[in-house]
C-alpha positions as CSV (number, residue, x, y, z in Angstrom):
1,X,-49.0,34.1,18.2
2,X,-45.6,33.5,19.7
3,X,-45.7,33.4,23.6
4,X,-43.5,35.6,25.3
5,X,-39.8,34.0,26.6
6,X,-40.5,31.6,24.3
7,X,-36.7,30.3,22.6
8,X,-36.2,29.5,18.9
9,X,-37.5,30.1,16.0
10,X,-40.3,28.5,13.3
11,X,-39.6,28.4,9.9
12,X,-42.2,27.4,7.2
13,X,-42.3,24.1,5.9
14,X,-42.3,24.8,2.0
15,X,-38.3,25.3,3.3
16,X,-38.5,22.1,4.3
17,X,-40.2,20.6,1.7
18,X,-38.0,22.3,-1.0
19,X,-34.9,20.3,0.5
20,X,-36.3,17.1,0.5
21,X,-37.5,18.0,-3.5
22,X,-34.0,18.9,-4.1
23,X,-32.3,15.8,-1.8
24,X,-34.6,13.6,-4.1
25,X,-33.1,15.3,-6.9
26,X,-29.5,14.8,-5.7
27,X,-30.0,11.0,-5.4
28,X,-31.8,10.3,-8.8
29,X,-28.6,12.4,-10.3
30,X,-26.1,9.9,-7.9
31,X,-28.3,7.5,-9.4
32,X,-27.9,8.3,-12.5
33,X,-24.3,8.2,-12.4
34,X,-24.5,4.5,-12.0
35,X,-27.1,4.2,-14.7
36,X,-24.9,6.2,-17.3
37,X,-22.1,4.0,-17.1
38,X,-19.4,6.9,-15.8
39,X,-16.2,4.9,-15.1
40,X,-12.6,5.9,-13.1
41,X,-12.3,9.4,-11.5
42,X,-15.7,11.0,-13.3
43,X,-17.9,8.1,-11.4
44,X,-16.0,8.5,-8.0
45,X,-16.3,12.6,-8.4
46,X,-19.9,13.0,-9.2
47,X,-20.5,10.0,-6.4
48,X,-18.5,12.1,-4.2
49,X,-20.0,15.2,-5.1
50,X,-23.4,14.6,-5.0
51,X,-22.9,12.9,-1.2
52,X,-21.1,16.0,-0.1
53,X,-23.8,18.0,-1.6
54,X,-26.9,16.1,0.0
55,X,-24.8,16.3,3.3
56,X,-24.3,20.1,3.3
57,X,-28.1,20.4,2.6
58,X,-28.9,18.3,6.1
59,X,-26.9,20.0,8.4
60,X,-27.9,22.9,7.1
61,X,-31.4,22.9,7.1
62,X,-32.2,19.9,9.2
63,X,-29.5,20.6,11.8
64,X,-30.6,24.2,11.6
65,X,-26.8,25.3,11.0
66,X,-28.2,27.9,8.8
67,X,-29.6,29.8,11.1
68,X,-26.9,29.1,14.1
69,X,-24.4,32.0,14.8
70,X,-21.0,31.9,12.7
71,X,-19.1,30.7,15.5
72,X,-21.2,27.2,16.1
73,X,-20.7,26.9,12.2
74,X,-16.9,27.3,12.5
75,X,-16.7,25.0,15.6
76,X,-18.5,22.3,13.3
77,X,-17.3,22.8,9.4
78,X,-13.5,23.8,10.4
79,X,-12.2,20.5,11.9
80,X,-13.7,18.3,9.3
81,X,-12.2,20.4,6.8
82,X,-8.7,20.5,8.2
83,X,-8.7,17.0,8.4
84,X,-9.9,16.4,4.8
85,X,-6.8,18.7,4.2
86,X,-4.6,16.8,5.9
87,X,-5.5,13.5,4.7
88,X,-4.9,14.9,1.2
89,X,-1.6,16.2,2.0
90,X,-0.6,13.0,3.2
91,X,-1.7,11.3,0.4
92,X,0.4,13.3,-2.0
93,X,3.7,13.4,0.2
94,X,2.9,9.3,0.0
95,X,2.5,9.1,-3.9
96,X,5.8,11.7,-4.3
97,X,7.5,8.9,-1.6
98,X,6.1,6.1,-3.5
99,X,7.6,8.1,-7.1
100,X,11.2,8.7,-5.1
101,X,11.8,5.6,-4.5
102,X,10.6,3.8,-7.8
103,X,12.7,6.0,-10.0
104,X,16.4,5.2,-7.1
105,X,15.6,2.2,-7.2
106,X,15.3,2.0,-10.8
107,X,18.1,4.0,-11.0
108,X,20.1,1.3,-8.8
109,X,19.0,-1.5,-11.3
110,X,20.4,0.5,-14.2
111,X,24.0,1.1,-12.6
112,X,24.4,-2.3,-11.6
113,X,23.3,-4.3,-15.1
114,X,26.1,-5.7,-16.3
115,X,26.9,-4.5,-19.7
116,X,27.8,-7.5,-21.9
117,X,30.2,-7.1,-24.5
118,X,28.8,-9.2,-27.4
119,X,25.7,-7.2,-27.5
């Protein structure tokens, strides 16, 4: 019986032990990534996924973010998430900068060839 003033909350540990089955069964699939062979972007997404996955699962059942009030969640999940966002907005303006300036100065190679005349 739960004493009086007493703070938080229990929560029965077949949750628990659900989470580490499914944890276990994250890895062996990352695992199994490896063991398939997957090459290029497929291998670095299902790596990626599967870590993003097995992280979600800990703070939210380990760091008890499931059962924390929506602002603690937002004051956790939010920044990481804008930065992710950032990064990848960077990373495209950097691959369109990288594109911009391949193609000028390609541009600049073309204009100043010489054009022989006995070609």
């Amino acid at each position: 019986m739960a004493q009086e003033g007493q703070e938080g909350q229990e929560h029965p540990i077949s949750t628990y032990l659900w989470v580490w089955l499914l944890l276990f069964v994250l890895s062996a699939c990352s695992y199994y990534v490896d063991y398939a062979g997957f090459q290029g972007f497929t291998r670095w997404f299902l790596i990626l996924m599967f870590m993003v996955l097995k992280a979600g699962l800990i703070i939210a059942v380990f760091m008890h973010m499931v059962w924390e009030r929506m602002a603690l969640v937002y004051f956790i999940l939010v920044p990481p998430i804008l930065l992710l966002t950032f990064v990848a907005i960077g990373s495209l303006e950097a691959d369109w900068t990288f594109f911009q300036r391949g193609v000028h100065f390609l541009k600049e190679l073309i204009i100043a060839a010489p054009v022989s005349p006995h070609h």
